[in-house]
C-alpha positions as CSV (number, residue, x, y, z in Angstrom):
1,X,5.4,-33.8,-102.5
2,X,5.6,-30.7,-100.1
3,X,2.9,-29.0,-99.3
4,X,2.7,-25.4,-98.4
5,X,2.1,-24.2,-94.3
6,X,-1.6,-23.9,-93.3
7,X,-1.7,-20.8,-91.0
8,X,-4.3,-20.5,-88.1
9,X,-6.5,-17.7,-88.5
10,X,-7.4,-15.9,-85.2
11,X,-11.2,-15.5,-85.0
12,X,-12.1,-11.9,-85.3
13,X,-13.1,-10.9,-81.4
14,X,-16.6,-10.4,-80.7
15,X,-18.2,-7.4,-79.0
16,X,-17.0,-3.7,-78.5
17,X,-13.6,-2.8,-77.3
18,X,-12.4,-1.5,-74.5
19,X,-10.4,1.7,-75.1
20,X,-7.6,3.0,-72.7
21,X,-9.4,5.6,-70.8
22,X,-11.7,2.9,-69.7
23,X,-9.5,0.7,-68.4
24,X,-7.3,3.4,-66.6
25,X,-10.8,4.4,-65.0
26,X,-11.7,0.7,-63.8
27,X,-8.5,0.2,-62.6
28,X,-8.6,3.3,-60.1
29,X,-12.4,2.7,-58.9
30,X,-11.1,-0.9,-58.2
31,X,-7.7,0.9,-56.6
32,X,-10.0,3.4,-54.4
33,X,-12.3,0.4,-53.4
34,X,-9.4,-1.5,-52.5
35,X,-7.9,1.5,-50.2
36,X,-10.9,2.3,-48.8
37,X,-11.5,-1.5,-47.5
38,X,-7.8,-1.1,-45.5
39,X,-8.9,2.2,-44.2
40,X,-11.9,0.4,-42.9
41,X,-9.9,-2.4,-41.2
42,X,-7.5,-0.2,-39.5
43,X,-10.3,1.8,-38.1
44,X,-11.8,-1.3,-37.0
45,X,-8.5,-2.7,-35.6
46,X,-7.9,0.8,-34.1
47,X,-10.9,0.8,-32.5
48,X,-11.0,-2.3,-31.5
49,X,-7.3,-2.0,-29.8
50,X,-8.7,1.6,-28.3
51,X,-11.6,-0.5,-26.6
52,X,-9.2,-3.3,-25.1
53,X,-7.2,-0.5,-23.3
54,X,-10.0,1.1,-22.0
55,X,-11.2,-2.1,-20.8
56,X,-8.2,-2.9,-19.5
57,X,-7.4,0.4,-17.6
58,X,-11.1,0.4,-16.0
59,X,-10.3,-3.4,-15.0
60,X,-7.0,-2.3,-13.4
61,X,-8.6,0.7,-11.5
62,X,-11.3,-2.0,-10.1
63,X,-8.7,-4.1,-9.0
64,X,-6.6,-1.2,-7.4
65,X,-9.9,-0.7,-5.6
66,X,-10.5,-3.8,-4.8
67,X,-6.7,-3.9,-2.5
68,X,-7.3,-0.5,-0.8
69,X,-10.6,-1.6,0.1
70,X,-9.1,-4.4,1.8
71,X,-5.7,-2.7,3.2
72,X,-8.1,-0.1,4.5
73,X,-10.1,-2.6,6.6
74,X,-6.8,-3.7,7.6
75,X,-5.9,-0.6,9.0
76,X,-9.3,0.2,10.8
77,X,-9.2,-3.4,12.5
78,X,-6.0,-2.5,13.8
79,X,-6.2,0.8,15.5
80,X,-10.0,-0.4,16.9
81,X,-8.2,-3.2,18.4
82,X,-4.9,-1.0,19.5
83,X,-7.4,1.1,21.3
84,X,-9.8,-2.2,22.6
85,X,-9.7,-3.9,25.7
86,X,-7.1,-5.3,27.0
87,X,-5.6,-7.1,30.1
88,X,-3.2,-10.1,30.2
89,X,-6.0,-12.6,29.3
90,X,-6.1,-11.1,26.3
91,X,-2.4,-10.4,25.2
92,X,-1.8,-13.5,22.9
93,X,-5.5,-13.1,21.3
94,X,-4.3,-9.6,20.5
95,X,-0.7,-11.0,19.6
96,X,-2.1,-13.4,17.6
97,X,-4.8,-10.7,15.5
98,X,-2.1,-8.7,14.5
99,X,0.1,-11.3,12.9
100,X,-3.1,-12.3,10.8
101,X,-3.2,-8.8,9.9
102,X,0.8,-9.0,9.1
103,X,-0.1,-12.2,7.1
104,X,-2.7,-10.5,4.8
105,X,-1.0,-7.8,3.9
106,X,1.5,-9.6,2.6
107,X,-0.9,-11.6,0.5
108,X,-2.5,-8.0,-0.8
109,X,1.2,-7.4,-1.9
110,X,1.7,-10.5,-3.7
111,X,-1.8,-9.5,-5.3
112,X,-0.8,-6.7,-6.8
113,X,3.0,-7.8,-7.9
114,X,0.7,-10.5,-10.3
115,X,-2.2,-7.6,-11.3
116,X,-2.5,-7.0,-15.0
117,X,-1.0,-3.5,-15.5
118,X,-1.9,-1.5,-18.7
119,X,1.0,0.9,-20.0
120,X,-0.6,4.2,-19.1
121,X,-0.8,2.8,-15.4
122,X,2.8,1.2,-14.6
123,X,3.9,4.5,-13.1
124,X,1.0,4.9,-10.5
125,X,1.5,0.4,-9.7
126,X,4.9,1.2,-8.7
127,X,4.2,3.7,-6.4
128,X,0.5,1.3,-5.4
129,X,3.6,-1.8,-4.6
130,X,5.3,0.7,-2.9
131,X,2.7,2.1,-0.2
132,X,1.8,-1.8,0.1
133,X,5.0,-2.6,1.2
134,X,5.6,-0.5,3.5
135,X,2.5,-1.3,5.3
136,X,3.2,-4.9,5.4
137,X,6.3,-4.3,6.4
138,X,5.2,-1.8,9.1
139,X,2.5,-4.5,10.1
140,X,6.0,-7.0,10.3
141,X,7.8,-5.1,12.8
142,X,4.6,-4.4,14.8
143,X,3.4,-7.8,15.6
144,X,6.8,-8.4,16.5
145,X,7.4,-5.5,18.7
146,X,3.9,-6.2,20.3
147,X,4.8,-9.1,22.3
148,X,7.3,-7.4,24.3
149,X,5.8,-4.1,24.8
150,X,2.8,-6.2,26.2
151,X,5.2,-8.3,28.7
152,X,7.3,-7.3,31.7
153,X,10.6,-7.3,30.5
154,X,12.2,-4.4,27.9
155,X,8.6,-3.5,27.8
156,X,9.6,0.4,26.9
157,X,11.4,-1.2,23.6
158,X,8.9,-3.0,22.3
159,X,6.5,0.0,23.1
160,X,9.6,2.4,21.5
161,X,9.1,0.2,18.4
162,X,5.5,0.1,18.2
163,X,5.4,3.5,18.1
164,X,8.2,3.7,15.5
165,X,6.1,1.7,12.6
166,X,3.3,4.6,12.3
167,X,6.1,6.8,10.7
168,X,6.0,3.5,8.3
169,X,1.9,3.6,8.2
170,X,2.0,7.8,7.6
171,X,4.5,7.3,5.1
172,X,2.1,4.8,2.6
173,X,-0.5,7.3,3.4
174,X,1.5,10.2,2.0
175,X,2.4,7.8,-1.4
176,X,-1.1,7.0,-1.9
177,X,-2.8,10.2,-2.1
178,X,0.5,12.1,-3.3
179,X,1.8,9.5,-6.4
180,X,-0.7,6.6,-6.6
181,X,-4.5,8.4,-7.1
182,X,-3.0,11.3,-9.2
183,X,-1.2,9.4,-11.2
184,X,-4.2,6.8,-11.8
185,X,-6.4,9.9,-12.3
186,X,-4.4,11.3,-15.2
187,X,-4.7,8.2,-17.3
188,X,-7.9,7.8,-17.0
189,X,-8.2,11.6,-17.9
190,X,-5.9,10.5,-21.0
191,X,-8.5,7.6,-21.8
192,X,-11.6,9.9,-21.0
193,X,-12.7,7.6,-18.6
194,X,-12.8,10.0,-15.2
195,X,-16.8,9.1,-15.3
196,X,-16.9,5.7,-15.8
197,X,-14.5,4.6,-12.7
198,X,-13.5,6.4,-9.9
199,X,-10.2,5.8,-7.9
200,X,-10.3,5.5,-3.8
201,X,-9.0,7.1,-1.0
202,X,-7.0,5.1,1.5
203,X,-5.8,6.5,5.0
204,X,-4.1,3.5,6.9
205,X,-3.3,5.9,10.3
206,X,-6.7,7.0,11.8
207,X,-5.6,10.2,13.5
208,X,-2.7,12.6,13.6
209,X,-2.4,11.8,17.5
210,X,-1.1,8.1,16.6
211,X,2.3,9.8,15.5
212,X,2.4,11.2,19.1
213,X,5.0,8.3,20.9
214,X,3.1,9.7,24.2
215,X,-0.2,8.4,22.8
216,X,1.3,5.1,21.7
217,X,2.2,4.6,24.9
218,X,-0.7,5.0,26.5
219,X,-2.9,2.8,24.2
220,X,0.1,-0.1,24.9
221,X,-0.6,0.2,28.4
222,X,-3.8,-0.3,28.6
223,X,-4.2,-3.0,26.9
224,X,-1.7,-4.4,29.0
225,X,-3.1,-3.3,32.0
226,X,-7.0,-4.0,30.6
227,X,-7.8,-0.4,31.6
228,X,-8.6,2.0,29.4
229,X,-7.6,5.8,30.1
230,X,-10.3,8.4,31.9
231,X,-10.0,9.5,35.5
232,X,-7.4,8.3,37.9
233,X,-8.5,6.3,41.0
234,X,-8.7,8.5,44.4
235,X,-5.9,8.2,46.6
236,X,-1.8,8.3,46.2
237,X,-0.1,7.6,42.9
238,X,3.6,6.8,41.8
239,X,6.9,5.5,42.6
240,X,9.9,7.4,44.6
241,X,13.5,6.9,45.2
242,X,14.0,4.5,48.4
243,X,17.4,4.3,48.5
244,X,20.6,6.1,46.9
245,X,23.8,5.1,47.7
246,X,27.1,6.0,45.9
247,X,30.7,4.2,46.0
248,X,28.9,1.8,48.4
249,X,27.7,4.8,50.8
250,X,24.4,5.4,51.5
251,X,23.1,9.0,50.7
252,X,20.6,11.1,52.8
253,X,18.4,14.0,51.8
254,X,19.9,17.3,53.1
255,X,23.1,15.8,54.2
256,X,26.6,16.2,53.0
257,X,28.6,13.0,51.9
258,X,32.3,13.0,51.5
259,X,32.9,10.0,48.6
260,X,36.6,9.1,47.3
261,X,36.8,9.2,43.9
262,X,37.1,5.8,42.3
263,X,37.3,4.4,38.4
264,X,34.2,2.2,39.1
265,X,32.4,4.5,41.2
266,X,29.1,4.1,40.3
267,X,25.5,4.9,42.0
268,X,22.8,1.8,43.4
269,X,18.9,3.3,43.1
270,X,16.3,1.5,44.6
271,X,12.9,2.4,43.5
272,X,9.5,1.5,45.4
273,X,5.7,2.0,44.5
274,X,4.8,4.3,47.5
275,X,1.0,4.7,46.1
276,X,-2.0,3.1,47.7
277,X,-2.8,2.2,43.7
């Protein structure tokens, strides 16, 4: 026979309820605890990120330092040796010191083409490449030039083009101290870091007088010669005119010449050391 549907009774729930003020409370102290745990992490992340590009930029700096240090000592070992002793003995040891001078700075730029920039610093690194490169390249030109000033043939070119690379040495000095250390200054200023790391001077040309093709000159010739400048030796100095002739006629002091007039007229000099030196 059919039997009526037993229904399940739920069992009366225990304890006190929870009204809906209650629970809307609950649910924003869990809501505040929750934002305040992501404000926490990004302050920590922040932070965190702030301290990595402070590290960074401080690490930079000691690495710019680290190049001009050593371009510097490049520089000084130069101009001590360009104003050395010389004297033919010594013309391929000198030959041979500059191109290892050529040869390292063009390792110091290859240094700083793979440094680590930050951000705030790729501004003052192109101008740091920059002031680099024209030193090696300066250094380049030199130790090529060097050779032939320091011989006897075409010896006022090679001096002419000695001369000519300390407008290239003057010129990285300018970059530096006018792009390079301002610009590394200000981001450090921007990071409030100015005390904790301090940016160097670098001054590749010694002296003012070095632009001077005169005093170039000089300091070529003696190290060719092996004598250094000071007073001259007693007694006659120089060269003179020995013979002049013109059109194949020989021309005398105080006398009139009569020459025809040619396309391919040209004059023949003879020059002679007529000191006792």
């Amino acid at each position: 026979p059919d039997e009526p549907a037993r229904r399940s009774r739920r069992p009366p729930p225990r304890g006190p309820g929870v009204d809906r003020q209650t629970l809307l409370v609950r649910r924003t102290v869990a809501a505040a605890a929750v934002l305040l745990v992501i404000v926490l992490l990004v302050l920590g992340v922040r932070g965190c990120l702030d301290a990595r590009a402070k590290r960074a930029n401080k690490d930079y700096v000691r690495d710019v330092s680290a190049l001009v240090q050593e371009s510097n000592q490049q520089g000084d070992a130069l101009f001590k040796l360009l104003q050395g002793q010389g004297g033919r003995n010594r013309t391929v040891d000198i030959t041979n010191q500059v191109n290892g001078y050529r040869v390292q700075s063009a390792q110091l730029v290859d240094r700083a083409r793979d440094a680590d920039v930050p951000d705030q610093m790729k501004t003052a690194h192109r101008y740091l490449l920059e002031t680099l490169e024209l030193r090696r390249d300066g250094l380049r030109t030199l130790a090529d030039a060097l050779p032939t000033a320091l011989g006897d043939q075409e010896r006022r070119q090679g001096t002419s083009d000695v001369a000519a690379q300390m407008q290239f040495f003057l010129a990285s000095d300018v970059i530096y101290s006018a792009r390079v250390r301002p610009s590394i200054q200000k981001a450090l200023a921007d990071e409030d870091l100015q005390g904790e790391v301090s940016v160097p001077k670098s001054e590749f040309v010694p002296d003012i007088q070095w632009l001077d093709p005169g005093y170039v000159s000089d300091q070529v010739s003696s190290l060719r010669t092996g004598r250094a400048g000071g007073k001259a030796s007693p007694g006659l100095h120089g060269t003179g005119l020995a013979t002049v002739t013109l059109g194949g006629q020989t021309l005398s002091p105080g006398s009139a010449a009569t020459i025809k007039l040619a396309a391919t007229l040209q004059f023949s000099v003879q020059v002679q050391n007529q000191g006792e030196n």
